[in-house]
C-alpha positions in Angstrom: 28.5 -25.7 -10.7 26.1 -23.7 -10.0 28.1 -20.3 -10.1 28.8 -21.4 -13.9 25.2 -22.0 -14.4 24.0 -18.9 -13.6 26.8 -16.8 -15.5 25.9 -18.6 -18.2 21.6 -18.5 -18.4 21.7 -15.7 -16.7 19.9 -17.9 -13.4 20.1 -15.3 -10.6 17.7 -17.0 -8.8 20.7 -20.0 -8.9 23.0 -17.6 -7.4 21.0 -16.7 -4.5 20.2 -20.3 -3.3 23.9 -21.0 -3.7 24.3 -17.9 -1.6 21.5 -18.7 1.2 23.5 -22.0 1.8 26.6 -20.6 1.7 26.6 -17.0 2.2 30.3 -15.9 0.7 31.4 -12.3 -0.3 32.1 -13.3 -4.0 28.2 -15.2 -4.7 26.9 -11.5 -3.2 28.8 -9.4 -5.6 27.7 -11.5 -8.5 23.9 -10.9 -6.8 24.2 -7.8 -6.9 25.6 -7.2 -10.2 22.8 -9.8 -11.2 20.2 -7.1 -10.5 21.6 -4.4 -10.3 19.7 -3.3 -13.5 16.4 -4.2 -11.4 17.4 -1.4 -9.1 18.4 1.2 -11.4 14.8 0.4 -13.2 12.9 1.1 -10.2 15.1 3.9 -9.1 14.3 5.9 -12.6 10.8 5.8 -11.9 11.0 7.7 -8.8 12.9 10.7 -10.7 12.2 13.8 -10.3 12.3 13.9 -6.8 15.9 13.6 -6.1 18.8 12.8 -8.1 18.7 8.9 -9.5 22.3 8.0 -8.7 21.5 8.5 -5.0 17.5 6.6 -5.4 20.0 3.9 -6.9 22.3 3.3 -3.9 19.3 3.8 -1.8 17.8 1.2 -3.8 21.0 -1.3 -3.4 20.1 -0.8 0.3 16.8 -2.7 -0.4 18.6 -5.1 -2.4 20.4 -6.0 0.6 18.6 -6.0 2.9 16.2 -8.6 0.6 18.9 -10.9 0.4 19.5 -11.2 4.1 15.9 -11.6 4.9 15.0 -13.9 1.9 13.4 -17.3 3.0 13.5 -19.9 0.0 10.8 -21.3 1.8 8.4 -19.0 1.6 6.8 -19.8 -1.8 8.2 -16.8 -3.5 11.1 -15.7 -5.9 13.8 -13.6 -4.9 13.2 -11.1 -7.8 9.7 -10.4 -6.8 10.8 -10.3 -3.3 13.4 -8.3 -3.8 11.7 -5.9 -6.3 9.3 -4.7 -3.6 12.2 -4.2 -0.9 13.5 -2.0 -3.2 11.0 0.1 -3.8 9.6 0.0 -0.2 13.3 1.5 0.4 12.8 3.6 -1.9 9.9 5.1 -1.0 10.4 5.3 2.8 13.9 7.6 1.5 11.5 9.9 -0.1 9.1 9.8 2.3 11.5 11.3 5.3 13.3 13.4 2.6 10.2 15.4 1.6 10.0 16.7 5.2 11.6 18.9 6.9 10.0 17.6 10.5 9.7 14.4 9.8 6.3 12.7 11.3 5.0 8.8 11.7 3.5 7.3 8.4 0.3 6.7 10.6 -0.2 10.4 11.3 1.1 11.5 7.8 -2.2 9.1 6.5 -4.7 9.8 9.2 -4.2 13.9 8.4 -4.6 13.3 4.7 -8.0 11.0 5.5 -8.7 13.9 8.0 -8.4 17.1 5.6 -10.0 15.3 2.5 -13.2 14.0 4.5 -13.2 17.9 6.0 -13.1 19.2 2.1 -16.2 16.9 1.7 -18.2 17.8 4.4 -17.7 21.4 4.0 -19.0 21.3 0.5 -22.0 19.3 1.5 -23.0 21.1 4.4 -22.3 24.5 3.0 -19.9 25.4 6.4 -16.6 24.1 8.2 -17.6 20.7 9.7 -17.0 20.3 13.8 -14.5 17.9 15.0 -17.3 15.4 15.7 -18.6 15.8 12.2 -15.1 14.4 10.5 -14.8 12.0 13.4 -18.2 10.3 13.2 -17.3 10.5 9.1 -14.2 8.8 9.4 -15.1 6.5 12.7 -11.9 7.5 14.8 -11.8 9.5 18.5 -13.3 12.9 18.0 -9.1 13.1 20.0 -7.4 11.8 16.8 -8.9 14.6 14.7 -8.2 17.2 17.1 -4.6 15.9 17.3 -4.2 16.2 13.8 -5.3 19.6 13.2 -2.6 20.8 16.2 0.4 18.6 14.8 -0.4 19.7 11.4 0.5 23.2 12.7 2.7 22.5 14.3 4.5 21.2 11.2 3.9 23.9 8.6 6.9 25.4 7.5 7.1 28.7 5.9 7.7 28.6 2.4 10.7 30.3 0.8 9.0 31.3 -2.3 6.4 33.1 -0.4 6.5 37.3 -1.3 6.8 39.8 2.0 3.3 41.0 -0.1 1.2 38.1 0.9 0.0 38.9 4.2 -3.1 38.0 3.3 -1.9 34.6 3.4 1.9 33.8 4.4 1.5 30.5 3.3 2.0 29.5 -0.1 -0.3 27.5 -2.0 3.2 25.9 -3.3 4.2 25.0 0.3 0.4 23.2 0.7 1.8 20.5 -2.3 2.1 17.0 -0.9 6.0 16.5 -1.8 5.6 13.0 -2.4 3.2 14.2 -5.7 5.9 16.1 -7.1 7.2 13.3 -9.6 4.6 12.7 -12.1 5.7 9.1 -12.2 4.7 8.6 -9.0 1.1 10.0 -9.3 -1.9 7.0 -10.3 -3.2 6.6 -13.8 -6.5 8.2 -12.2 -5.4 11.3 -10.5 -2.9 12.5 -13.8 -5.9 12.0 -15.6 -7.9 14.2 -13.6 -5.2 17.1 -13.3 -4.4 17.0 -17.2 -7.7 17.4 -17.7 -7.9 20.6 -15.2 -4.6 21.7 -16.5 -6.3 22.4 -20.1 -8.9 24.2 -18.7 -5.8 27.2 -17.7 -4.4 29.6 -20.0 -1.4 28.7 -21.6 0.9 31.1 -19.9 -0.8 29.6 -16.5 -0.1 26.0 -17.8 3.3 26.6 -18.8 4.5 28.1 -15.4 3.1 25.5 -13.5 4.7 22.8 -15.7 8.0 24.9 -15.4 7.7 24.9 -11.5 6.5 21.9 -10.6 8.1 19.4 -13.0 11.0 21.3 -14.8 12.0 22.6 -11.1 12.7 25.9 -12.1 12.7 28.6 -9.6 10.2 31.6 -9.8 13.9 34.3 -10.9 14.6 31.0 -13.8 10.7 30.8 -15.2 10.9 34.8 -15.0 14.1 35.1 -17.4 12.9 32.5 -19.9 9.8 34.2 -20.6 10.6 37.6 -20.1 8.5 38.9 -17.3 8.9 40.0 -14.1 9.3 37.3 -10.8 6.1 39.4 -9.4 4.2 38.1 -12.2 5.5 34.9 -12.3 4.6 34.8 -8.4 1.5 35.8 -9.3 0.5 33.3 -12.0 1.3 30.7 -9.4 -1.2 31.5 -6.8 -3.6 32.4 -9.6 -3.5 29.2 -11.8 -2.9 27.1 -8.3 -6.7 28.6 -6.8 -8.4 27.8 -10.4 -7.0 24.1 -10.2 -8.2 24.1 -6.9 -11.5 25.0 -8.0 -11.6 23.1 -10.7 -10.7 19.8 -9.0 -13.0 20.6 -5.9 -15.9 21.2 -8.8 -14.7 17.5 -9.9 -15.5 15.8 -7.1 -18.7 17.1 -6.2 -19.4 15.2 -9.6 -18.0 12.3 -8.3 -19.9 12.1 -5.4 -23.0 12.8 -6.7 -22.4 9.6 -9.0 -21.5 7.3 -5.7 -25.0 8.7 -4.5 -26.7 7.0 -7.7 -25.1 3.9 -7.1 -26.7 1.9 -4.4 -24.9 -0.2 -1.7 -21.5 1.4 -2.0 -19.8 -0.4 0.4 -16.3 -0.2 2.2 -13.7 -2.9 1.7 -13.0 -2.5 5.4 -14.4 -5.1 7.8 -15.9 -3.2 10.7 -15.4 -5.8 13.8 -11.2 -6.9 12.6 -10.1 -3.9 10.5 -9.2 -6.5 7.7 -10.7 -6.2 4.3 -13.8 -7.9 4.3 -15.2 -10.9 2.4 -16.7 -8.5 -0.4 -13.2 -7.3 -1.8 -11.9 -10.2 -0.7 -13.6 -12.6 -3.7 -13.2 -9.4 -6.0 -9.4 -8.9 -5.3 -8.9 -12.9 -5.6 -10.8 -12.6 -8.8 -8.5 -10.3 -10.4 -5.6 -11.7 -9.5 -6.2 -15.3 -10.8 -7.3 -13.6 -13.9 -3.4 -11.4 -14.2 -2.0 -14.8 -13.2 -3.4 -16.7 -15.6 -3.6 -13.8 -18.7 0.4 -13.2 -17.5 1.7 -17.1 -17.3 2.3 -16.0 -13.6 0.9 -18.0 -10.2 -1.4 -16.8 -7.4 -2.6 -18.5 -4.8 -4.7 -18.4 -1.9 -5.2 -19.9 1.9 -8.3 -20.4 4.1 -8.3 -20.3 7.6 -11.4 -21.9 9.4 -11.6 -20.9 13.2 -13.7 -24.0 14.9 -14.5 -24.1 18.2 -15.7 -20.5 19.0 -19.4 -21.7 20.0 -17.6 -23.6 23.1 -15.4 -20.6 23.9 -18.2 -18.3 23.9 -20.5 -20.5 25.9 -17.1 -20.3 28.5 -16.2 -16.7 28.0 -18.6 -15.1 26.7 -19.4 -13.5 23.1 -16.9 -10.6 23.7 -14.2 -12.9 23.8 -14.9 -14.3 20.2 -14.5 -10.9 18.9 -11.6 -10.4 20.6 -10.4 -13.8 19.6 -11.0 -12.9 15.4 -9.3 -9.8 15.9 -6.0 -11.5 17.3 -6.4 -14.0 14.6 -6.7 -11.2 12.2 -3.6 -9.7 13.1 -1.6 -13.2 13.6 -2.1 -13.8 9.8 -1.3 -10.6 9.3 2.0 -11.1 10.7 2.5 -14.4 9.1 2.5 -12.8 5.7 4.3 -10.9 2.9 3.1 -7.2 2.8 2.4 -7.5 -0.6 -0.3 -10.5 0.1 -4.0 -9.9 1.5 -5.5 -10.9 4.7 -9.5 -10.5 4.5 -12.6 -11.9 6.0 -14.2 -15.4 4.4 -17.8 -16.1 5.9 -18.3 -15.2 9.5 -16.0 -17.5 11.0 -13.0 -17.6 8.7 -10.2 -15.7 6.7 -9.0 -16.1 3.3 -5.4 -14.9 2.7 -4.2 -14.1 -1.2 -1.0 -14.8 -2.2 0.0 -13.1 -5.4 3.6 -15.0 -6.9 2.6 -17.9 -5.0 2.4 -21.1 -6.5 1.8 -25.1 -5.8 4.2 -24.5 -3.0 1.6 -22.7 -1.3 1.5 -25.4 1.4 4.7 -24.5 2.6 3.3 -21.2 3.5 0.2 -23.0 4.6 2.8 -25.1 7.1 4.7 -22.2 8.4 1.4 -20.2 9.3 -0.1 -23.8 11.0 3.4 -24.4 13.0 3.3 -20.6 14.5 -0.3 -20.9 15.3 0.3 -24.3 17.5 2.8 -22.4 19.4 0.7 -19.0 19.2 -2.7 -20.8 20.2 -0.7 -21.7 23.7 -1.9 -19.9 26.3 -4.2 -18.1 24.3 -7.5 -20.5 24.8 -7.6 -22.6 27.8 -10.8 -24.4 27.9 -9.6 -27.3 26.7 -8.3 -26.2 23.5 -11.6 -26.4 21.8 -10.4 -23.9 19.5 -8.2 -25.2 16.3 -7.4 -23.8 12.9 -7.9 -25.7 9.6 -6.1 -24.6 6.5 -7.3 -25.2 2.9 -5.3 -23.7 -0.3 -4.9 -23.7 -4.1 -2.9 -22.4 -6.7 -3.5 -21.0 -10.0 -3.5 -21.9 -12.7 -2.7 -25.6 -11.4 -6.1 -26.0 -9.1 -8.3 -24.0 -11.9 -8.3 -20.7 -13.5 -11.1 -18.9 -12.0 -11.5 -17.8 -8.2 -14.3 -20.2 -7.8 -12.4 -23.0 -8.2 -9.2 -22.1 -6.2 -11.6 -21.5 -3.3 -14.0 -24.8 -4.2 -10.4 -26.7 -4.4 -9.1 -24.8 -1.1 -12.2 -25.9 0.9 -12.3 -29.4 -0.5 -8.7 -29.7 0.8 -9.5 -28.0 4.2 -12.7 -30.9 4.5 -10.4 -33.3 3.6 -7.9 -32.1 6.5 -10.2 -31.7 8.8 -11.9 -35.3 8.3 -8.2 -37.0 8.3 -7.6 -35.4 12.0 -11.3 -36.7 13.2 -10.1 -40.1 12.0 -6.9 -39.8 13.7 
């Protein structure tokens, strides 16, 4: 009944619970055909990097591998489970495919933190910085930056568009392009603002190469035969307009920071002791997501975790071990969770946990997290177990339409737990 249901409204989200309980070949092709059109949406918005048809199957791939690892449970719909699978999939393709040696995605983002924090210190200080320098700037091992710098050579490729005249530098500046920035759908609202802004400040012919290199993906003998001049020139209008963007965004952020310098307390979202975000974006982030939830007609919702007990534990262990003991909780909720939803600091002793596309069911995912920690507190404190967890949650827009009340209505439903296990 259900089958007829969904071919007639259109339910997906029917097909796929019929599916979960009964998991037969048929249901899955009508899944897939379902959203299919999902897919090829997300695919086309990665074009321009490789071909669509083959973002497309590797976007079915996502689709798949959703639907094995769905959980009706879990407080969320399939289609906005499933859409970020997809594009996750997606991305991780084009991620190994803009490589030729391909590298971890921890190192690929350490050595982009590395050589932007190394721009910034050399304009400021006027010189190239010191490993320290970018280490103390970044607050990692003075041995993480100086493993970057010898992987990242050890990674350059020479570029094939590169003329036997350049030995003044046989690198090109085309080769130094992050290929994940080729597709200018895939570049954020603020950095295509930026670079269309620098891209006016070029001369037309400059403008028009670059636009016929980078996003027409014409090769340097095609841009030379549509405008009638000589692959040389063409060569050279590259590295020329390439070392005047260069400028002209470097001249950009000196701007910038100068700005960040007028504004006082300009504070990280990173919390320094667990390496979550901290309490700060956390009641920022939850603000503006209540606020798309309720201005969309969607749901958000959002957990608290209250860690009691660490004044016994550290009277036993020690202060050390209460660190230790937030960092581990840190990373347990992490693991409990979506990727999509955020894990932060709430007051010095608890966590808040944001659940975008989560609604009154929220206490099912409130549940699952409380029945992993039982088993996960085992072993982990043995003075008595005078460490516990208590959970409080809401939901918007049922439990109020502003942040301050889904986190008054959370911590009036943690009290409320906590004083029903003190009568028990």
């Amino acid at each position: 009944m259900s089958e007829a249901l969904a071919k007639q409204n259109g339910d997906a989200e029917a097909l796929v619970l019929e599916y979960m309980a009964n998991p037969r070949p048929d249901l899955k092709d009508l899944i897939i055909v379902h959203y299919s059109g999902m897919v090829e949406r997300i695919a086309r918005k990665f074009r321009g990097v490789e071909s669509v048809d083959d973002l497309v199957q590797v976007g079915y791939i996502g689709l798949l591998n959703a639907l094995g690892k769905f959980d009706p449970e879990a407080g969320v719909r399939f289609n906005t489970y499933a859409t970020h699978l997809v594009a996750g999939e997606i991305k991780h393709y084009l991620r190994d495919r803009s490589q030729t040696i391909r590298h971890p995605a921890w190192l690929q983002e350490l050595r982009h933190k590395v050589n932007k924090t190394a721009n910034l210190l050399q304009t400021e200080l006027s010189r190239t910085p010191t490993e320290r320098e970018i280490a103390d700037s970044l607050g990692v091992s003075e041995a993480s930056v100086r493993e970057v710098y010898s992987t990242q050579d050890m990674l350059r490729v020479a570029s094939l568009d590169a003329t036997p005249n350049d030995d003044d530098d046989s690198e090109s500046d085309v080769d130094r392009l992050d290929a994940n920035l080729v597709g200018p759908d895939q570049v954020s609202v603020e950095d295509r603002v930026l670079l269309e802004g620098a891209m006016q400040q070029l001369r037309d012919l400059e403008r028009e190469v670059l636009v016929m290199f980078h996003f027409d993906a014409l090769n340097q003998t095609e841009i030379a035969s549509q405008l009638g001049i000589s692959c040389n020139y063409v060569s050279h209008i590259l590295r020329q307009s390439l070392t005047k963007l260069r400028r002209i965004l470097q001249e950009e952020e000196s701007q910038e920071r100068v700005l960040r310098r007028s504004v006082p307390d300009d504070k990280g979202v990173m919390d320094d002791e667990t390496g979550i975000y901290n309490e700060d974006y956390f009641r920022s982030r939850l603000s503006e997501e209540v606020h798309r939830a309720c201005s969309t007609e969607d749901v958000c919702a959002v957990v608290l975790v209250e860690v009691n007990g660490l004044g016994a534990l550290a009277d036993f262990y020690g202060q050390t071990s209460v660190q230790d003991f937030m960092v581990d909780v840190a990373g347990f909720l992490k693991g409990c969770v979506r990727g999509l939803d955020i894990v932060a600091r709430n007051g010095s002793t608890g966590f808040g946990v944001i659940l975008p596309g989560t609604g009154s069911n929220v206490n099912q995912v409130v549940e699952r997290i409380q029945s992993r920690a039982n088993k996960w507190l085992v072993g982990r404190v043995t003075n008595g177990g005078s460490v516990r967890l208590e959970y409080g949650f809401a939901s918007a827009p049922d439990d109020g339409r502003t942040a301050a009340d889904l986190l008054k209505s959370a911590l009036k439903r943690s009290q409320l737990c906590e004083e029903g296990q003190q009568a028990a």
